[in-house]
KEKE-3310 file (N, C-alpha, C; in steps of 0.2 Angstrom, whole numbers, plus 5000, padded with zeros to 4 digits):
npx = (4850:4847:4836:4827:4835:4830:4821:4829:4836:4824:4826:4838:4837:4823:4832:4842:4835:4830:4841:4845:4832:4836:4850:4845:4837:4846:4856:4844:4842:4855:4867:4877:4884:4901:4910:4904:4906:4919:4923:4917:4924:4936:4931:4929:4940:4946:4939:4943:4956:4956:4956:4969:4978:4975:4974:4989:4994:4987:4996:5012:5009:5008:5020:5032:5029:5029:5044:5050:5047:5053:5069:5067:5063:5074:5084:5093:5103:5096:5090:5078:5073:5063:5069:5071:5061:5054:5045:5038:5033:5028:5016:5007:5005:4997:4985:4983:4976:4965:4958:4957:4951:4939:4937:4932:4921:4911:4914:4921:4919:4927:4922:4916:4909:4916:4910:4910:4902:4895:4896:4886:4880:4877:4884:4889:4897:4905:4910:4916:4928:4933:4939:4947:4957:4963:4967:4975:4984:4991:4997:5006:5016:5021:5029:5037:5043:5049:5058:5065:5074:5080:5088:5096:5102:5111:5121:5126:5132:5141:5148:5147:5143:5126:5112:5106:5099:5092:5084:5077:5068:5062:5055:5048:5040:5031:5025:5019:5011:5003:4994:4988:4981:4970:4966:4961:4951:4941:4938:4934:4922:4916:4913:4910:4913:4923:4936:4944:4947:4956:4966:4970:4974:4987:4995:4998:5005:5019:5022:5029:5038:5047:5051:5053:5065:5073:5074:5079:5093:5096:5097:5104:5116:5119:5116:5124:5137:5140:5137:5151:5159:5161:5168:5174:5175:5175:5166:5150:5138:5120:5110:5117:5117:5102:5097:5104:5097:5084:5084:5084:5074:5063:5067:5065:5048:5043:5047:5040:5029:5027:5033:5022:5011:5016:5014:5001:4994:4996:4989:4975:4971:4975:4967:4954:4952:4957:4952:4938:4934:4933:4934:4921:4911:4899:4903:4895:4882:4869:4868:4871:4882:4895:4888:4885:4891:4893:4885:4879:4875:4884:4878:4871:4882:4873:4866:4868:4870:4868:4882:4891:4904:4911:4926:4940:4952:4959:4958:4965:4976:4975:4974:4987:4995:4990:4995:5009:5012:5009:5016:5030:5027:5025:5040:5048:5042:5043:5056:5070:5076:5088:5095:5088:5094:5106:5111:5109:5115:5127:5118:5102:5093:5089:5083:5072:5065:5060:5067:5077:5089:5092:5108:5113:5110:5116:5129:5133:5132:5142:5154:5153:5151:5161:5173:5176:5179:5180:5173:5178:5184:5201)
npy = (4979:4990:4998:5010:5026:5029:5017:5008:5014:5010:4999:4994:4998:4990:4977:4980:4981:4970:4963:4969:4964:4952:4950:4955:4944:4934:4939:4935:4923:4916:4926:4934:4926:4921:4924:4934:4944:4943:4951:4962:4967:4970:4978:4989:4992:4995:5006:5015:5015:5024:5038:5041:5036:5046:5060:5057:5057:5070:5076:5076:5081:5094:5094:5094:5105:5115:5114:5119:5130:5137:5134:5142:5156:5160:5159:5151:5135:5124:5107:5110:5104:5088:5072:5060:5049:5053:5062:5061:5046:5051:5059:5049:5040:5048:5048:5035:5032:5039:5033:5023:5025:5028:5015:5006:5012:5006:4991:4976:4960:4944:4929:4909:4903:4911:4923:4940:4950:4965:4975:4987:4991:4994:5003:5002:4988:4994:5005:5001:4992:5004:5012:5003:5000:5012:5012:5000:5005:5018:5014:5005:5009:5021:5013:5006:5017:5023:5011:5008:5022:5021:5011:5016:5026:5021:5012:5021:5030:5021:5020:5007:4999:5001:4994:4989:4980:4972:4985:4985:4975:4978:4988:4987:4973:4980:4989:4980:4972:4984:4985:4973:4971:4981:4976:4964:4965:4974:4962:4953:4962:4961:4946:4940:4932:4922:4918:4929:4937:4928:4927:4942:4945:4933:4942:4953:4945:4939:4954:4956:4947:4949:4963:4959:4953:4962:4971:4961:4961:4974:4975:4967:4966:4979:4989:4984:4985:4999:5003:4998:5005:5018:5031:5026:5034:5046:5061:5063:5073:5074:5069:5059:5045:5046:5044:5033:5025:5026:5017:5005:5004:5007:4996:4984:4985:4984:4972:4963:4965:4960:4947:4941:4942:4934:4921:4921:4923:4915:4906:4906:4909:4896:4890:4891:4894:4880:4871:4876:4878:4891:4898:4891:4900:4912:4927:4938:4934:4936:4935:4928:4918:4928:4939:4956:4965:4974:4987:4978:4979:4972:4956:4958:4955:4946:4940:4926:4907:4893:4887:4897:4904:4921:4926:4934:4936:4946:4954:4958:4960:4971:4979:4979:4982:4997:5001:5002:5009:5020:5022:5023:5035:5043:5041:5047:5059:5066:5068:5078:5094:5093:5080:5083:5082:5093:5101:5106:5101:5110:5119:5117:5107:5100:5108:5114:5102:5098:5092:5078:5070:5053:5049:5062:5062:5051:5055:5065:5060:5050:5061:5066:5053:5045:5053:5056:5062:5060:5054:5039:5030:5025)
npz = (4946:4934:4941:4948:4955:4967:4971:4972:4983:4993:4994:4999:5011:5016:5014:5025:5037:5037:5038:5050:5060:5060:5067:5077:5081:5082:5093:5102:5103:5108:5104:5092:5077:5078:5069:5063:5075:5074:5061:5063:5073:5067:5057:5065:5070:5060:5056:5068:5065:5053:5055:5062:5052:5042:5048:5049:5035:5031:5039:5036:5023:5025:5033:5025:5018:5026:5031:5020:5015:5028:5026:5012:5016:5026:5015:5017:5009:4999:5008:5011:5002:4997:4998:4983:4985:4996:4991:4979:4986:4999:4995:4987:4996:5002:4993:4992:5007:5005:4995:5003:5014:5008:5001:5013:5019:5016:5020:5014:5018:5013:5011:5014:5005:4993:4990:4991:5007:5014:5024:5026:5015:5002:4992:4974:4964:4956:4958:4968:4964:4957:4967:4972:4963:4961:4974:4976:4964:4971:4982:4978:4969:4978:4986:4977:4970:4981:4984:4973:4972:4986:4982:4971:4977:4985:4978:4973:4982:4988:4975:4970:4954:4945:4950:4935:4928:4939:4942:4930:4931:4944:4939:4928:4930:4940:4932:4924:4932:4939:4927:4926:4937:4936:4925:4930:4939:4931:4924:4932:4936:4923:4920:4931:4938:4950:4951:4944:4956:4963:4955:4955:4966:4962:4953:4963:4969:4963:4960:4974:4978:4970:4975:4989:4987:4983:4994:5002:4998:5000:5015:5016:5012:5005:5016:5028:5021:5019:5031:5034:5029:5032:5040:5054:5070:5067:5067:5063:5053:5058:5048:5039:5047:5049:5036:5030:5041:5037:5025:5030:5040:5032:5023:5033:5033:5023:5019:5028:5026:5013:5015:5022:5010:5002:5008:5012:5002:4988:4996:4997:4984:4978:4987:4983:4969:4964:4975:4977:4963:4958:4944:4938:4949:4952:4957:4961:4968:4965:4950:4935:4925:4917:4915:4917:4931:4939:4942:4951:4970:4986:4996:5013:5026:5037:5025:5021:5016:5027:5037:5030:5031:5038:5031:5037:5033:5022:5030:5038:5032:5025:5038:5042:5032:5031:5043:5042:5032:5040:5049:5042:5036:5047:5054:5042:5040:5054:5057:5063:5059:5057:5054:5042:5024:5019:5009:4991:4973:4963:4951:4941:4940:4950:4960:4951:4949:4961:4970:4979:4969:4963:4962:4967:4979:4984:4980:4987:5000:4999:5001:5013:5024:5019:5016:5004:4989:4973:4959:4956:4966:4968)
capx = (4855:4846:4833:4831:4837:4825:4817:4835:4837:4822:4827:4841:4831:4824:4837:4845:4829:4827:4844:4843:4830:4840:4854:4842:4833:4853:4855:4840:4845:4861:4871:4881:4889:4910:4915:4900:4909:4924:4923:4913:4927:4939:4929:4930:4945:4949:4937:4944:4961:4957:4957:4976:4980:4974:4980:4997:4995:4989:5001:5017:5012:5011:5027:5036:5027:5033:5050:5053:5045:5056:5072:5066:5062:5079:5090:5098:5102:5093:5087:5069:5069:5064:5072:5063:5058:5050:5043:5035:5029:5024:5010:5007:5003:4991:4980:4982:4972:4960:4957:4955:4944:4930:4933:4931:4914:4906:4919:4918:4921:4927:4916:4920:4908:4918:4905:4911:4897:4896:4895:4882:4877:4876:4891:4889:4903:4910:4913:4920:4935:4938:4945:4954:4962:4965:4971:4984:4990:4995:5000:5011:5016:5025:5035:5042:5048:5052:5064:5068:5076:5084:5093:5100:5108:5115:5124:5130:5138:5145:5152:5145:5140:5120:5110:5102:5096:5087:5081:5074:5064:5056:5052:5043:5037:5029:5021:5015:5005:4998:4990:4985:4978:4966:4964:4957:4944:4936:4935:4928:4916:4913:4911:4907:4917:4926:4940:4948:4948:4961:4971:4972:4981:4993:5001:5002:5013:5026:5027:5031:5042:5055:5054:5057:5074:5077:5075:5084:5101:5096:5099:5110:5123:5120:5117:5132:5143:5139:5140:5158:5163:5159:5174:5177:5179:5172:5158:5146:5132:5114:5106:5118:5113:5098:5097:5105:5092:5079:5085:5085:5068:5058:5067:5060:5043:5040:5049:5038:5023:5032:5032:5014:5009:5020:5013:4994:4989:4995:4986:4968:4970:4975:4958:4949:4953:4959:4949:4933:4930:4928:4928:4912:4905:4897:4906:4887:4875:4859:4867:4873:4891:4897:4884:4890:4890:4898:4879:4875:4880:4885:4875:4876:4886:4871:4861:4870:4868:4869:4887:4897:4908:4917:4936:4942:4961:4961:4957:4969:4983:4976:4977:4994:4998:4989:4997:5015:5013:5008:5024:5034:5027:5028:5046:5051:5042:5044:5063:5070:5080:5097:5092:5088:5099:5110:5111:5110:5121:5125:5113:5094:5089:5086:5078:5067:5060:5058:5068:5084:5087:5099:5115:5117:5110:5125:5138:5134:5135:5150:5159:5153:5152:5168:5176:5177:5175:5182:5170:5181:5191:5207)
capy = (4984:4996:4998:5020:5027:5029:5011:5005:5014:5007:4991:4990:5001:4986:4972:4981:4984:4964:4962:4970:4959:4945:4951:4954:4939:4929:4939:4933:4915:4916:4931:4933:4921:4922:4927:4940:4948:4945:4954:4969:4970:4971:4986:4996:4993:4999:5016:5020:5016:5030:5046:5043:5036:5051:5065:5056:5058:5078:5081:5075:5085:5101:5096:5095:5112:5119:5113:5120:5136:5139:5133:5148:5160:5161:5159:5143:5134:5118:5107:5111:5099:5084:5067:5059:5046:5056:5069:5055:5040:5055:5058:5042:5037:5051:5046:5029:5033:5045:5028:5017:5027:5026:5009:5004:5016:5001:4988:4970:4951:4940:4923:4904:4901:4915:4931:4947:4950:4969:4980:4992:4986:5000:5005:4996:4986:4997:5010:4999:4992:5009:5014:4997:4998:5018:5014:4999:5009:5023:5008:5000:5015:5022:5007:5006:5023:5022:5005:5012:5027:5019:5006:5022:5030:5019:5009:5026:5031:5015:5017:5001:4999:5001:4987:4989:4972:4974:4991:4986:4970:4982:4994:4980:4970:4984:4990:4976:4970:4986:4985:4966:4972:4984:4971:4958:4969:4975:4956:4951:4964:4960:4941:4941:4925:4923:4918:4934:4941:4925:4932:4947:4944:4930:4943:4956:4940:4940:4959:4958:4942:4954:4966:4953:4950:4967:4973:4957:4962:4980:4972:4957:4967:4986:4991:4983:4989:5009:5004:4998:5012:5025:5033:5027:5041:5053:5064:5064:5074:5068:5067:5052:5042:5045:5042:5023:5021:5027:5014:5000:5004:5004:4989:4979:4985:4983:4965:4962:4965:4957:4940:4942:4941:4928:4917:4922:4924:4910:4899:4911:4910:4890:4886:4896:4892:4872:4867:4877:4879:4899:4897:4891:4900:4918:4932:4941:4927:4938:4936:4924:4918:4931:4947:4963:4962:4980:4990:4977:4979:4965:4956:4960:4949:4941:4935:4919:4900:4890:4886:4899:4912:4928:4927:4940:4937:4951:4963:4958:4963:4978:4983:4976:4986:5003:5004:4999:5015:5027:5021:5023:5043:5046:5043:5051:5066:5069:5069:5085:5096:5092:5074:5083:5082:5099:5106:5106:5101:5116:5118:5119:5103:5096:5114:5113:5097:5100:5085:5078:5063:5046:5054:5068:5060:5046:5059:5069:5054:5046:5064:5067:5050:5043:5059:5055:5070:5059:5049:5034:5025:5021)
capz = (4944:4931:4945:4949:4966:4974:4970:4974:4990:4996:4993:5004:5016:5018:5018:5031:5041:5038:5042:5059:5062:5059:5070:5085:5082:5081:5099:5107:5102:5110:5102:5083:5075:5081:5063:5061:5078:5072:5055:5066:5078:5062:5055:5070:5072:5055:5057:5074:5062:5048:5057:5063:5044:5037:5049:5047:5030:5030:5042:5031:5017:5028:5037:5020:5013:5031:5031:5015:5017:5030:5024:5007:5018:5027:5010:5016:5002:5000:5014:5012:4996:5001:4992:4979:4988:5002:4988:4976:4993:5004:4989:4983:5001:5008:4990:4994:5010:5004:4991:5008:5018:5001:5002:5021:5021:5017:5018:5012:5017:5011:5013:5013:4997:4988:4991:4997:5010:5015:5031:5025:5008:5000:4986:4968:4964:4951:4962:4974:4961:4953:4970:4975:4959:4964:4983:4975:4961:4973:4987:4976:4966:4981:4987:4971:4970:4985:4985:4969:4975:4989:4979:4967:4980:4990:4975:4969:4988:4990:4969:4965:4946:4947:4947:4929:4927:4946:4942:4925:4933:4947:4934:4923:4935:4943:4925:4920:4939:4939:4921:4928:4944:4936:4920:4933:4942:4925:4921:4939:4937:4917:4921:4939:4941:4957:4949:4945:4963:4965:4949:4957:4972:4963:4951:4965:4973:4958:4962:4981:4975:4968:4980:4995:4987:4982:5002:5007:4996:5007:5022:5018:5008:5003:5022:5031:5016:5021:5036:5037:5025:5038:5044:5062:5076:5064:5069:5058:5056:5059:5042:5039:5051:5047:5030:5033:5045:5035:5020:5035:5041:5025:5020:5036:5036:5017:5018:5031:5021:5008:5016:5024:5005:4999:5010:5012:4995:4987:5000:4998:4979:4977:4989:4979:4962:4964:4978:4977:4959:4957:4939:4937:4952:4953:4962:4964:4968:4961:4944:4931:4924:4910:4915:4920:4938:4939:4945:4958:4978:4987:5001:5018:5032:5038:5020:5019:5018:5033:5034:5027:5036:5034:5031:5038:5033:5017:5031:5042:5028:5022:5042:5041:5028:5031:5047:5041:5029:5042:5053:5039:5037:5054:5056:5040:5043:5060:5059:5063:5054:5060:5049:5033:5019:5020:5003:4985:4971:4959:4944:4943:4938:4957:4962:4943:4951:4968:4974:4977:4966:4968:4958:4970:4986:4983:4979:4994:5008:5000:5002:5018:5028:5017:5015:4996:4984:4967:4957:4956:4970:4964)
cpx = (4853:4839:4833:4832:4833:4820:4823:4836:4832:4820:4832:4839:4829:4827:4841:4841:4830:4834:4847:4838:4834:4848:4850:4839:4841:4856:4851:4840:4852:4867:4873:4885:4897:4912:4912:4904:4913:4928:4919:4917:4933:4939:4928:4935:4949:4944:4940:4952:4962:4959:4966:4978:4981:4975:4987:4999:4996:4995:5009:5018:5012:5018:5032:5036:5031:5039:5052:5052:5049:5063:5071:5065:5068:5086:5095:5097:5099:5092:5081:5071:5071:5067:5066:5058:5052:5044:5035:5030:5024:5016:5006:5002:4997:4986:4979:4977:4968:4956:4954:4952:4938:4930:4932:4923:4910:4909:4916:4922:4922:4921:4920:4917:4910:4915:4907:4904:4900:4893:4888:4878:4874:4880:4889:4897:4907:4914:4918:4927:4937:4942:4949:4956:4966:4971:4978:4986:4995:5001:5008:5017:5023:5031:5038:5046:5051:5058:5069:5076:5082:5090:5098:5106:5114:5120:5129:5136:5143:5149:5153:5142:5131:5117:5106:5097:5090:5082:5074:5068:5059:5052:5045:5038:5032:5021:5016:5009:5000:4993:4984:4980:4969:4961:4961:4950:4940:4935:4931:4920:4912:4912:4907:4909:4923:4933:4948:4950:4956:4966:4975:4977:4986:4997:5004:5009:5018:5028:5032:5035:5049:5057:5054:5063:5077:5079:5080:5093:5099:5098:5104:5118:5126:5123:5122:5138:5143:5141:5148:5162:5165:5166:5174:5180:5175:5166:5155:5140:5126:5110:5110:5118:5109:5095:5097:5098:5084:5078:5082:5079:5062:5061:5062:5051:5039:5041:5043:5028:5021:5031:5024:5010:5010:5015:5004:4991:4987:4989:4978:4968:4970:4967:4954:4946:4952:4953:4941:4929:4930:4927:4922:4907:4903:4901:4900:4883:4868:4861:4870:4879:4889:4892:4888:4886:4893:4890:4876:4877:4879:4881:4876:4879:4880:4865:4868:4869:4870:4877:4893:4899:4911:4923:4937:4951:4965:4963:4960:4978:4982:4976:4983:4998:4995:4993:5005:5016:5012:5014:5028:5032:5028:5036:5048:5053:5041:5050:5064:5075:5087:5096:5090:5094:5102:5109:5111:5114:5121:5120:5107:5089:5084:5081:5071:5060:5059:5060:5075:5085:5093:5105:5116:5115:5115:5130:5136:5133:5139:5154:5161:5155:5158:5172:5179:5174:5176:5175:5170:5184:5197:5210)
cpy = (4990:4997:5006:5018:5024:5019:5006:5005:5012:5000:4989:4993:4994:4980:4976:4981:4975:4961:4962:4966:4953:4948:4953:4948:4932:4931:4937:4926:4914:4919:4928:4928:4922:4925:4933:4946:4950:4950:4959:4971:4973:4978:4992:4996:4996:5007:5019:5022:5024:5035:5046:5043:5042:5059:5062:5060:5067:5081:5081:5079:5090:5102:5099:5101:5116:5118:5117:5128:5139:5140:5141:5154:5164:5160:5155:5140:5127:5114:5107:5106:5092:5078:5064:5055:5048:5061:5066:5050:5045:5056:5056:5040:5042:5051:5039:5029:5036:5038:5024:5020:5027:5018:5004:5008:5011:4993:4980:4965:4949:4933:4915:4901:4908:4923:4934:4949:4959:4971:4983:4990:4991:5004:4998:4993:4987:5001:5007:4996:4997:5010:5008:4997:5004:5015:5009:5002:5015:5018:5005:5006:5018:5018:5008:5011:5022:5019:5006:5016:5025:5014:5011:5023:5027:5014:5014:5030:5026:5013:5011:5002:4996:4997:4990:4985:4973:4980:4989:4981:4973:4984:4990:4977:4976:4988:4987:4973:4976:4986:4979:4967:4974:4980:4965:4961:4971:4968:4952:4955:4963:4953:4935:4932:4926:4921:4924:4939:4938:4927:4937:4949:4939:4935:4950:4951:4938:4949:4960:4951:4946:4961:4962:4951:4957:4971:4967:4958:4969:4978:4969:4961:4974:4990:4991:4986:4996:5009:5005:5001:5017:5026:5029:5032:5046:5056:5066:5067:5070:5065:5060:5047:5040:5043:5034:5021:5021:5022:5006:4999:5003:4998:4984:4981:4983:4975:4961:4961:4961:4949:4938:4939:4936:4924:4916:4921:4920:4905:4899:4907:4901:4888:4889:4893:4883:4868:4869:4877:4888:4901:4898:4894:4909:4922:4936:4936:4929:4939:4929:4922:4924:4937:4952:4965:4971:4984:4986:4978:4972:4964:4958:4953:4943:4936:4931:4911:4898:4888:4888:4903:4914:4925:4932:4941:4944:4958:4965:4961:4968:4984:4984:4984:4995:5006:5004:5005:5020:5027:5024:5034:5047:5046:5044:5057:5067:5068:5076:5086:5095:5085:5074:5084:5088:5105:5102:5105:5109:5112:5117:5112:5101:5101:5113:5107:5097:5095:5083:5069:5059:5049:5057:5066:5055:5050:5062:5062:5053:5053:5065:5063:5046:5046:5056:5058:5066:5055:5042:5033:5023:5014)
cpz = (4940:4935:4947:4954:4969:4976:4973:4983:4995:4998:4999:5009:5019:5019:5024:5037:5043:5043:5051:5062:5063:5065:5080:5086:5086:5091:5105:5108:5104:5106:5093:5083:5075:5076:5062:5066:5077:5067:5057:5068:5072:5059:5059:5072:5065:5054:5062:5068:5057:5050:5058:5055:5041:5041:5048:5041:5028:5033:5040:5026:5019:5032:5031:5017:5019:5031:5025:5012:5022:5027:5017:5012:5023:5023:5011:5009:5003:5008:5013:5008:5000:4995:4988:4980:4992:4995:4985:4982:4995:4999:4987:4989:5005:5000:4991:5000:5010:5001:4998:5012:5013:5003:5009:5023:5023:5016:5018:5013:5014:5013:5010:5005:4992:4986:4993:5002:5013:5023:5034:5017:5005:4992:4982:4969:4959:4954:4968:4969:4959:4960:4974:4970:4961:4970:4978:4971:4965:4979:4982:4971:4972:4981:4981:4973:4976:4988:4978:4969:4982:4988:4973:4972:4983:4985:4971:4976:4988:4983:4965:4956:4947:4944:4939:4928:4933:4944:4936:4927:4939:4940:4930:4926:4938:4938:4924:4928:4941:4933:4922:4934:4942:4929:4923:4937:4937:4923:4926:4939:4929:4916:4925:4939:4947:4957:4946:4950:4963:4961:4952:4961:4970:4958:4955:4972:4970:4960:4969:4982:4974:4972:4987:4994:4986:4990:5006:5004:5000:5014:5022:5017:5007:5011:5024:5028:5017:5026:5039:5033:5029:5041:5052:5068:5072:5066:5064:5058:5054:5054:5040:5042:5051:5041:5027:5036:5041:5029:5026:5038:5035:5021:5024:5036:5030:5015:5022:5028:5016:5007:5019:5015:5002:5003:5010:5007:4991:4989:4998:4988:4977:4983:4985:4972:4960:4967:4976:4969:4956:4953:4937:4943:4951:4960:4965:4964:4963:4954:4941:4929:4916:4910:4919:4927:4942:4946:4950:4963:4980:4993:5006:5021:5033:5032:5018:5021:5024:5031:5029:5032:5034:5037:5030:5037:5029:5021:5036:5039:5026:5029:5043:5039:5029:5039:5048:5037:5034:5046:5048:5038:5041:5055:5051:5039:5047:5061:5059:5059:5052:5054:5042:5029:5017:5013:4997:4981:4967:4953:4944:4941:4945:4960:4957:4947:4958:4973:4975:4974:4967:4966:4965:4978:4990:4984:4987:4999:5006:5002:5008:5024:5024:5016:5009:4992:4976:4967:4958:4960:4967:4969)
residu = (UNK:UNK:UNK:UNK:UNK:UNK:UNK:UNK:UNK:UNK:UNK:UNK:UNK:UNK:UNK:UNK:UNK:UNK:UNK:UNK:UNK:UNK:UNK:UNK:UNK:UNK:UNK:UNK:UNK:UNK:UNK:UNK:UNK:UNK:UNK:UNK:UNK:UNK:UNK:UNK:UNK:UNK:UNK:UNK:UNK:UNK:UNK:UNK:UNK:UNK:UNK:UNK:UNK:UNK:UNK:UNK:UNK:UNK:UNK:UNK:UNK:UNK:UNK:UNK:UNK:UNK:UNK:UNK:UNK:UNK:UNK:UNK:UNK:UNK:UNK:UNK:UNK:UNK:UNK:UNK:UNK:UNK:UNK:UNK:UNK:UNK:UNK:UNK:UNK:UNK:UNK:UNK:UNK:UNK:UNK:UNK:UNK:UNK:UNK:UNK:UNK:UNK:UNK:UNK:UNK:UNK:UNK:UNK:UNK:UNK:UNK:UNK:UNK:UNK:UNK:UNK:UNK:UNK:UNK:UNK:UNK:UNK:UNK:UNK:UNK:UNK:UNK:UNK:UNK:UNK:UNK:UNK:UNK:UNK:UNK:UNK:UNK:UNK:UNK:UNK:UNK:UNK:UNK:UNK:UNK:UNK:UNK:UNK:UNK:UNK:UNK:UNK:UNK:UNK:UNK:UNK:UNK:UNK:UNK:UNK:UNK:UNK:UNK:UNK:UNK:UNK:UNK:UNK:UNK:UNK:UNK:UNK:UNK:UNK:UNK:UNK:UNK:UNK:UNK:UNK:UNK:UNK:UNK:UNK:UNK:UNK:UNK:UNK:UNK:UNK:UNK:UNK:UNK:UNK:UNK:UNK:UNK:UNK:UNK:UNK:UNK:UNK:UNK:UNK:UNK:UNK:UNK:UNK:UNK:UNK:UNK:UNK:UNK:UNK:UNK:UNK:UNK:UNK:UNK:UNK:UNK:UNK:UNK:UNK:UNK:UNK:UNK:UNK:UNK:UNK:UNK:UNK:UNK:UNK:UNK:UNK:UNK:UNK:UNK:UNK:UNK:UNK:UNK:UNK:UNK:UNK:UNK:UNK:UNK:UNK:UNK:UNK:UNK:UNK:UNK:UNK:UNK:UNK:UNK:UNK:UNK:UNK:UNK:UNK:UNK:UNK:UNK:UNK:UNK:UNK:UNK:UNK:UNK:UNK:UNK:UNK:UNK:UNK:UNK:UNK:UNK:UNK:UNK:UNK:UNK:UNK:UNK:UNK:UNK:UNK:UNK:UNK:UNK:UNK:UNK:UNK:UNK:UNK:UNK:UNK:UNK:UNK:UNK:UNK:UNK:UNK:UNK:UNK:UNK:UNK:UNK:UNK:UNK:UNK:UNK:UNK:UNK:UNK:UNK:UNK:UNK:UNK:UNK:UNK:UNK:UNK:UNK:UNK:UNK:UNK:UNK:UNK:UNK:UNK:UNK:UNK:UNK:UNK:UNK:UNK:UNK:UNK:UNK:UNK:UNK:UNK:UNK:UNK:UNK:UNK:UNK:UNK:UNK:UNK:UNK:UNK:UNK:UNK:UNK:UNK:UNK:UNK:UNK:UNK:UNK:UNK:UNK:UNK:UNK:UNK:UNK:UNK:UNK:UNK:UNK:UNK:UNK:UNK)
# end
């Protein structure tokens, strides 16, 4: 770990050198091990994956600066801004991917004795948790806003009394798992016990806990209630339609996420923890319990004991999830203009911020698709 460069890069110079051998030697003896191909085929299915990720990404935040450049340029009045959802997510999610192509450069295994084994073997493992705490803060960061935001409006069109209670448990909840997320990575790398990985992933399953119910009252209750408010016969223009469906799409895709986690993580962190020990075991093998584990790099795929395999489940949910985020950008920015939200209310606040936030996005659907201008229903 305090080894120079150059003494360093010659090092894995040659275990890679050695590993290649050992991967020619493994195909001349009747080809790779099933998990080694299948944890290859994973990574190349996640490089060919980046390029679309990350134009989606560029191209969302050019669509938005061009929409709105338009809209300014011929004195319509709002329209260009986008909601706060979209303003904030859109954001959130092209540094989120910026975060997940650093950590896919040289991307890491899991393994059955508890080792991350790498691709390349080449990135310390400081560098590698600052940007997984990066990519989930921005990952988890959105969705909030996000489910946030669409539970505002849609309880202020519909003149419900706004959840508080709900609002105040995201919000918390959300606070406190990222503070835990990043407070369990600095103790992985400051203990290098394998115990804190499994931590990790179970307080980000108390957050996708409460957002599973929050997206399930979105569908179960909030939705249908918009829906059967909707004038009847009325022609409506297209942004409301789109708007519902837009609340109705990112509930399924994040629920869907939602439950993915619910169900994996526990299982990954209960083997880990209960049955394997990870406690008392080393997260970096070439070190000790309780050293700072932070400047080592992890092994590659093929230095391991007889009898262990990569688990390739984690990488099957972060393709899960990275491509359940570009869906989700794709079809918010690539809807057309007839679909965005028409105008502004008066007053500079919404302008000020460059957004349209839950208050006025509510008032403006209930007037339009309930054709209700009062605050109150009598």
């Amino acid at each position: 770990a305090s080894c120079s460069p150059s003494l360093w890069f010659r090092t894995r110079r040659a275990e890679g050198s050695e590993s290649a051998g050992m991967d020619l030697a493994m195909q001349s003896a009747g080809g790779l091990p099933w998990d080694v191909i299948v944890a290859r085929g994973l990574y190349g299915v996640h490089m060919l994956s980046m390029p679309c990720w990350v134009a989606a990404s560029a191209w969302s935040l050019w669509k938005r600066r061009d929409i709105r450049a338009e809209y300014g340029s011929s004195k319509i009045v709002g329209g260009g801004l986008p909601t706060r959802a979209e303003y904030f997510s859109i954001r959130l999610l092209a540094l989120y991917t910026v975060m997940d192509a650093l950590r896919a450069m040289d991307l890491c295994f899991d393994s059955t004795d508890g080792v991350c084994r790498a691709v390349w073997g080449f990135v310390p493992w400081w560098f590698r948790c600052a940007v997984w705490v990066a990519r989930d803060l921005a990952l988890l960061g959105s969705i909030g806003s996000n489910l946030s935001f669409h539970l505002g409006w849609t309880y202020e069109a519909l003149e419900w009394e706004q959840p508080r209670t709900l609002q105040m448990v995201m919000h918390g909840t959300l606070g406190i798992v990222l503070c835990a997320i990043a407070a369990a990575f600095w103790a992985l790398m400051a203990t290098n016990r394998q115990s804190w990985q499994a931590w990790a992933c179970m307080f980000v399953v108390g957050l996708n806990a409460v957002w599973a119910y929050t997206n399930f009252v979105l569908l179960k209750h909030v939705v249908p209630a918009i829906e059967s408010r909707i004038q009847a016969g009325k022609l409506l223009p297209a942004w409301v339609g789109a708007a519902v469906e837009e609340v109705r799409v990112a509930a399924k895709l994040v629920i869907i996420a939602d439950l993915a986690i619910l169900v994996l993580f526990p299982i990954i962190a209960f083997e880990r923890v209960v049955l394997r020990g990870a406690h008392e075991k080393a997260f970096y093998p070439g070190m000790g319990l309780n050293e700072w584990a932070g400047n080592a790099v992890p092994p590659l795929m093929m230095q391991r004991p007889d009898g262990v395999l990569l688990n390739p489940v984690l990488e099957v949910v972060e393709l899960l999830i990275g491509w359940l985020q570009c869906i989700y950008v794709l079809r918010v920015c690539g809807a057309c203009i007839s679909t965005r939200v028409p105008c502004n209310p008066p007053g500079d606040a919404v302008i000020h911020h460059g957004y349209i936030d839950e208050a006025t996005m509510g008032s403006l659907f209930r007037s339009v698709a309930f054709g209700v201008t009062c605050k109150k229903l009598q």
